[in-house]
C-alpha positions in Angstrom: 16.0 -6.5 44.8 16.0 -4.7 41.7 16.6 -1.1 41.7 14.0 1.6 42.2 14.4 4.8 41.6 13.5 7.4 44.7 10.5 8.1 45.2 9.7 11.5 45.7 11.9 12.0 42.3 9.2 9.1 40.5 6.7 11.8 41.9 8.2 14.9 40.2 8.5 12.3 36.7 5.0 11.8 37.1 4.1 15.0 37.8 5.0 16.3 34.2 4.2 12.3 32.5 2.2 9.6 32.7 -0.9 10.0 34.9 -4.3 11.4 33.7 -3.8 14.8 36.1 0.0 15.6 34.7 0.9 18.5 32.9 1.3 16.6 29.8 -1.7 15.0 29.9 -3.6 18.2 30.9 -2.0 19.6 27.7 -3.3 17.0 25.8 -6.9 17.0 27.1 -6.9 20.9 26.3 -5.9 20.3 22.7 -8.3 17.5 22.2 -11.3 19.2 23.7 -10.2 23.1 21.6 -10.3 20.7 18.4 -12.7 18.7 19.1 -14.8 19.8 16.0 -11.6 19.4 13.6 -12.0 16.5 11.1 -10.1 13.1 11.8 -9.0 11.3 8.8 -7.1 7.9 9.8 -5.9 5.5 7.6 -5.0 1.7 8.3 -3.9 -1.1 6.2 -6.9 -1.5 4.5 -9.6 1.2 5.4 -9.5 4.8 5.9 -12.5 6.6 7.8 -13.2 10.3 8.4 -14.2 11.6 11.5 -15.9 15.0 10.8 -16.2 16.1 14.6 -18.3 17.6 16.7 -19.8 14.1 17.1 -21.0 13.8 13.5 -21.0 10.2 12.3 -17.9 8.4 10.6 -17.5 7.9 6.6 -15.4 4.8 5.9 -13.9 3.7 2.7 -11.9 0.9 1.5 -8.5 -0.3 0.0 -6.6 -3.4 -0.7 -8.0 -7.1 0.7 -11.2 -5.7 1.3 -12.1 -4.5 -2.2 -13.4 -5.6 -5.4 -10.3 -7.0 -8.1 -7.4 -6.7 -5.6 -7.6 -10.2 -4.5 -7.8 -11.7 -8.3 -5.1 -9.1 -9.4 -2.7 -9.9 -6.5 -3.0 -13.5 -7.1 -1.7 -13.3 -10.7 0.7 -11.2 -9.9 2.0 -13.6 -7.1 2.3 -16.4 -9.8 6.0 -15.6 -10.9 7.2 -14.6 -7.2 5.8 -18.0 -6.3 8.1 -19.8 -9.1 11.2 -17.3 -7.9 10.2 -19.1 -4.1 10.4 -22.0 -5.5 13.9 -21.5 -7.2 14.9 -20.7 -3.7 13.6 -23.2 -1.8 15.5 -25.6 -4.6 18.6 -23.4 -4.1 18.7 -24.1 0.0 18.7 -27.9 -1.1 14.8 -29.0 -1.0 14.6 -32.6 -3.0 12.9 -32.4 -6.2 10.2 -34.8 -5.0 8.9 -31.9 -3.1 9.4 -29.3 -5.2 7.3 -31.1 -7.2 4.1 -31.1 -5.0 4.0 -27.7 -4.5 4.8 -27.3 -8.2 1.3 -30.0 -8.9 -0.7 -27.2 -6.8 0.0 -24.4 -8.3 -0.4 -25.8 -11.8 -4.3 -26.8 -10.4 -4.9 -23.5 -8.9 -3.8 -21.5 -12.1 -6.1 -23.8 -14.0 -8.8 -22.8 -11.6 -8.2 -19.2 -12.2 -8.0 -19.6 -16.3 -11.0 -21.1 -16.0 -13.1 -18.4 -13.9 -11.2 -15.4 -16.0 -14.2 -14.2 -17.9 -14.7 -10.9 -19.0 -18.2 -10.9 -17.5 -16.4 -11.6 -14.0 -13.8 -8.2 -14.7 -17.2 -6.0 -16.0 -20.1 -7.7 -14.4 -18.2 -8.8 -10.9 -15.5 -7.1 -10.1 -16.8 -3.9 -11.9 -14.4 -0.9 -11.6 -14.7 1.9 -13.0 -10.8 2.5 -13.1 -10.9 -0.9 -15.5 -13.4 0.0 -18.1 -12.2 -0.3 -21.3 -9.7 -2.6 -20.3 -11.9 -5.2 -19.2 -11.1 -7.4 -22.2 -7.3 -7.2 -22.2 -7.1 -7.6 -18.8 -8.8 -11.1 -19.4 -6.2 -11.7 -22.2 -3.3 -10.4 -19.5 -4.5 -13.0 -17.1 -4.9 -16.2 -19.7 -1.4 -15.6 -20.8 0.3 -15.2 -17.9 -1.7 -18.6 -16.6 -1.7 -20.2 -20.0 2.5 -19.5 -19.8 3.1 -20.5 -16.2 1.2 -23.8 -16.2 3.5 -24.1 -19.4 6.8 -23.5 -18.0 5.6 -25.6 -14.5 4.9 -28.5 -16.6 8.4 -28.5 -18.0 9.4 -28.2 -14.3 7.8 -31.9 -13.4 10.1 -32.8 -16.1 12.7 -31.0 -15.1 13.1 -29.8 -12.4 16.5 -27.5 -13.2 13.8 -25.5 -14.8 13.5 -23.6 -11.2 17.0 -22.7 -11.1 17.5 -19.2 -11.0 19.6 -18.8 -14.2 16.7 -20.5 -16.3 14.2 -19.1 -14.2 15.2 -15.4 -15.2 16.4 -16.2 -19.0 13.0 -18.7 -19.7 10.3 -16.8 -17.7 10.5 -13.6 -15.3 13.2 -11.4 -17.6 12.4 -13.7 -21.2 13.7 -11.8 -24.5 11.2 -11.3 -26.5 12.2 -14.5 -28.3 12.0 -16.5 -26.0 8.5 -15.0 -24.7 6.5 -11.9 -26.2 5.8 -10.4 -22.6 7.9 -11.8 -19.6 6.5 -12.4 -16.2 8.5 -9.2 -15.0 6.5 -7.0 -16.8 3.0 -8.8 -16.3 4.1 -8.0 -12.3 4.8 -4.7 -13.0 1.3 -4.0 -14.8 -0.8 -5.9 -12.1 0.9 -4.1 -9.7 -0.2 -1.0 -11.6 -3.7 -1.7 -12.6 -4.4 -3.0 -8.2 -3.1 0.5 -7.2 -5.1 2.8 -10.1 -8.1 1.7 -8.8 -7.3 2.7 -5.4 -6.0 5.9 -6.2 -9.0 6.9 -8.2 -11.3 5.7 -6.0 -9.6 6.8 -2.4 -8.7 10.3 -4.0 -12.2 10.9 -5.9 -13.6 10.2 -2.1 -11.4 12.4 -0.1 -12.1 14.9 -2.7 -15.6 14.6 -2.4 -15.8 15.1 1.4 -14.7 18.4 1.1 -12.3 19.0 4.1 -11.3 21.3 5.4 -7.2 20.0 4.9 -5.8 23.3 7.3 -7.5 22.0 10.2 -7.3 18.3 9.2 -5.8 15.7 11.9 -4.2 12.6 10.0 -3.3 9.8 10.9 -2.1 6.2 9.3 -2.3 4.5 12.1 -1.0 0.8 12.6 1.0 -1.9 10.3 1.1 -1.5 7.0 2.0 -4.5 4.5 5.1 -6.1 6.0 5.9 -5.2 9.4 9.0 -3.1 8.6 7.4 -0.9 5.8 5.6 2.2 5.4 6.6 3.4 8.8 7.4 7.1 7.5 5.8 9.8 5.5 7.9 8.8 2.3 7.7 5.4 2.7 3.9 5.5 3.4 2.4 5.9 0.1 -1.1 6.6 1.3 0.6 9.7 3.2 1.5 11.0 -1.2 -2.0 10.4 -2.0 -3.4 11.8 0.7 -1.6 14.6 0.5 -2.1 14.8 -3.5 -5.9 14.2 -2.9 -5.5 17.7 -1.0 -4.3 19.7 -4.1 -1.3 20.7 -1.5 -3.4 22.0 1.1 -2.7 19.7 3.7 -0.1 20.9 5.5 2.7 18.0 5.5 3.4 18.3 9.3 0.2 17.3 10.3 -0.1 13.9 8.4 1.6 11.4 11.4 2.4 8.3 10.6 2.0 6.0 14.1 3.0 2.1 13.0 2.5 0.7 16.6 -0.3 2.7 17.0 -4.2 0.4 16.8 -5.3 -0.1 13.2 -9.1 -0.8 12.4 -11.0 -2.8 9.9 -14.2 -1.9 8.0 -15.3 -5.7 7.9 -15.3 -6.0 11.7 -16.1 -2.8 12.6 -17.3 -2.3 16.9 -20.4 -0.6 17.7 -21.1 2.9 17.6 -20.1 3.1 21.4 -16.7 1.7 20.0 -16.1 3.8 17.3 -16.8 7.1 19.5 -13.9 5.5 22.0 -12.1 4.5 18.7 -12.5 8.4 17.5 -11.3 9.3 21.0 -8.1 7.4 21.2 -7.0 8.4 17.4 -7.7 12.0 18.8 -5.5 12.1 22.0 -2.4 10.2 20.2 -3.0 13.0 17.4 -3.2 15.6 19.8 -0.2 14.3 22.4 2.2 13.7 19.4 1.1 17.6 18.3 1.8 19.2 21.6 5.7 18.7 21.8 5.8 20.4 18.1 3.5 23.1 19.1 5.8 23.8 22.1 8.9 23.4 20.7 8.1 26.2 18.3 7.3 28.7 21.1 9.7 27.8 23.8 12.5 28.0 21.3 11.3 30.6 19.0 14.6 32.1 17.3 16.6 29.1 16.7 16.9 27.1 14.0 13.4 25.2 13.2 13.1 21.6 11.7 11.3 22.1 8.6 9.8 18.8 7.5 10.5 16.8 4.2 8.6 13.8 3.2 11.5 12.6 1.1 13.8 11.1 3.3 14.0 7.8 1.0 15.6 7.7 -2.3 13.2 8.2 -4.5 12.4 5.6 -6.6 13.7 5.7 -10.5 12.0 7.5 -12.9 9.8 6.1 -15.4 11.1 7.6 -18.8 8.0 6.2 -21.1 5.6 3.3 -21.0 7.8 0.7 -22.3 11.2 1.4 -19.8 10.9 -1.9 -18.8 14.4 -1.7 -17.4 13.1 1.1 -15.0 10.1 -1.1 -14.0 12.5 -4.2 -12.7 14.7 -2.3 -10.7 11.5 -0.6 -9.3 10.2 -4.0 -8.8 13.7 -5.1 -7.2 13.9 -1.8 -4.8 10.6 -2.8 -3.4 11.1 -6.2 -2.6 15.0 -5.5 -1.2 14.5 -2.6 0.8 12.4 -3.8 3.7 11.2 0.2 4.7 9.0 -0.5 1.7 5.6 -1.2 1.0 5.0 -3.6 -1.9 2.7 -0.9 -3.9 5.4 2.1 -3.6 6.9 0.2 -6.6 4.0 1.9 -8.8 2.0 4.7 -6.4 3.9 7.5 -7.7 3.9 6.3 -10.8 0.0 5.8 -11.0 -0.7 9.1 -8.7 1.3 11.3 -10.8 -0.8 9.4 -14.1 -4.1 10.5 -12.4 -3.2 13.9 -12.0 -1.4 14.1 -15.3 -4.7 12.6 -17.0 -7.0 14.7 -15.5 -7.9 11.8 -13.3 -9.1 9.6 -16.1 -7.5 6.3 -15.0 -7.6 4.8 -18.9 -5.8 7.2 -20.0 -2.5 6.4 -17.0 -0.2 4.4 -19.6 0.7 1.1 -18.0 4.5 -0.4 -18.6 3.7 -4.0 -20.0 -0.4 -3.4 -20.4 -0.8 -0.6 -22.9 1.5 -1.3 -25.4 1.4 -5.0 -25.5 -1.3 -7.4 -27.3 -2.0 -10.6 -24.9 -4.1 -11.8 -27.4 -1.6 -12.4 -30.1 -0.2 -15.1 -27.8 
């Protein structure tokens, strides 16, 4: 029989823990119901939604999969990563013959996309206003970097040591400018860029516009994030720096939680209004429950030392030094991929949120490292 522990001691565990009537539950229910008119801002992988309070209905806005260019940005951007799988899937001893198949599919679909890149589909389609302007050269951006990969793919039917790593970096993701005008590192780096400058325009101009009141704010980003080792702190979270920038440093850092196991939500299957009060409800209580012990702590203790919190418990990432550090921009690219704590887009949020703020939050004028400087349609 396994062992139990004695019961009357169970009872005294409870008592504090883990029924509806114990102390810390009671606790909890007290906070929730004193802020129950508090706004609720909570932020999954791919939505965010604001609960004002007091019952008033939900505002929702989206990121990522769910929005307009991220799909078609993303997908260029995973055409050299693809190549670099391949190189490794030829490096753990895959025959040729099947390198080759997977090598016949992505020359079709990269034909498929050159085809459908029009620049009515980036102004007329997609339709950002983070891209106007740069509508046309993103166009020119995207037929390159197709028009180059079906290129170098092709000598890859031929052969196939093309994939190996040493050719693969010297022909086609690091190329001198000799060999090619922009490489494919620096066409990752500027997708990368221009997927995340639309959603830092767009999620910060609507937190900004919903006016909240950031002292009395409850935050959550709730759920997985990207891969499921990433983003699960403040720093490595980089919704958590635009929220927080969005605030013009009035939200209080210690009351932006970051809960990775906790449910996530998604705008395109939304439940009924029944579900999103219990939804509301349930983001409330963890918010409130993970407050108490801090709220506690700092009166039962009073005198000691206090834990001040710091968002920057990662290294931070390198500094840009101008537009065209393209040295910078790989080892950001590199840090990202490497250190598993790390969401994909950290390799440029800083780098585009500082740019907004910087720019007055006019997203054409954020320089972008292998966009801005570079003429696709020389090539």
């Amino acid at each position: 029989m396994s062992y139990q522990p004695a019961a009357a001691f169970a009872g005294l565990f409870r008592a504090f823990t883990g029924e509806a009537e114990s102390v810390g539950s009671l606790l909890t229910q007290q906070m929730n119901s004193q802020s129950a008119d508090a706004p609720m801002l909570v932020s999954t992988a791919s939505d965010i939604v604001l609960f004002p309070g007091a019952g008033g209905p939900p505002r929702f806005e989206s990121f990522r999969k769910s929005t307009r260019g991220f799909i078609e940005l993303t997908a260029v951007s995973h055409l050299p990563l693809a190549l670099a799988y391949l190189a490794r899937m030829r490096e753990l001893g895959q025959r040729d013959s099947d390198s080759l198949k997977s090598v016949e599919s992505l020359i079709w679909h990269a034909q498929q996309a050159q085809s459908a890149n029009t620049l009515e589909m980036w102004r007329d389609h997609v339709a950002l206003r983070a891209f106007q302007g740069r509508e046309q050269k993103i166009v020119e951006m995207v037929d390159y970097t197709a028009a180059t990969t079906i290129a170098y793919l092709r000598r890859a039917q031929s052969d196939p040591s093309v994939l190996d790593f040493a050719a693969l970096r010297s022909g086609y993701l690091d190329a001198s400018r000799d060999r090619l005008p922009v490489s494919m590192n620096e066409v990752m780096f500027a997708t990368f860029c221009l997927a995340y400058i639309d959603i830092a325009y767009r999620i910060g101009n609507w937190l900004r516009e919903l006016r909240i009141d950031w002292s009395r704010a409850m935050v959550l980003v709730s759920g997985q994030s990207g891969r499921p080792t990433a983003g699960a702190t403040w720093s490595s979270n980089n919704i958590c720096h635009l929220i927080h920038d969005s605030a013009d440093g009035t939200l209080p850092a210690d009351r932006l939680y970051v809960a990775p196991h906790a449910p996530g939500f998604s705008v395109a299957d939304m439940p009924d209004a029944q579900g999103l009060v219990t939804l509301e409800q349930g983001y409330r209580r963890l918010w409130c429950h993970t407050r108490a012990s801090v709220e506690v702590s700092r009166r039962a203790f009073e005198g000691y030392p206090a834990y001040q919190f710091s968002p920057d418990e990662l290294p931070a990432m390198p500094p840009i030094l101008s537009v065209d550090d393209h040295a910078t921009c790989v080892a950001r690219l590199r840090r990202i991929m490497e250190d598993p704590q790390q969401l994909l887009s950290n390799c440029v949020a800083d780098y585009v949120v500082d740019g907004l703020r910087l720019s007055g939050n006019r997203p054409e004028e954020v320089p972008i490292p292998g966009f801005s400087n570079v003429n696709f349609a020389k090539h």
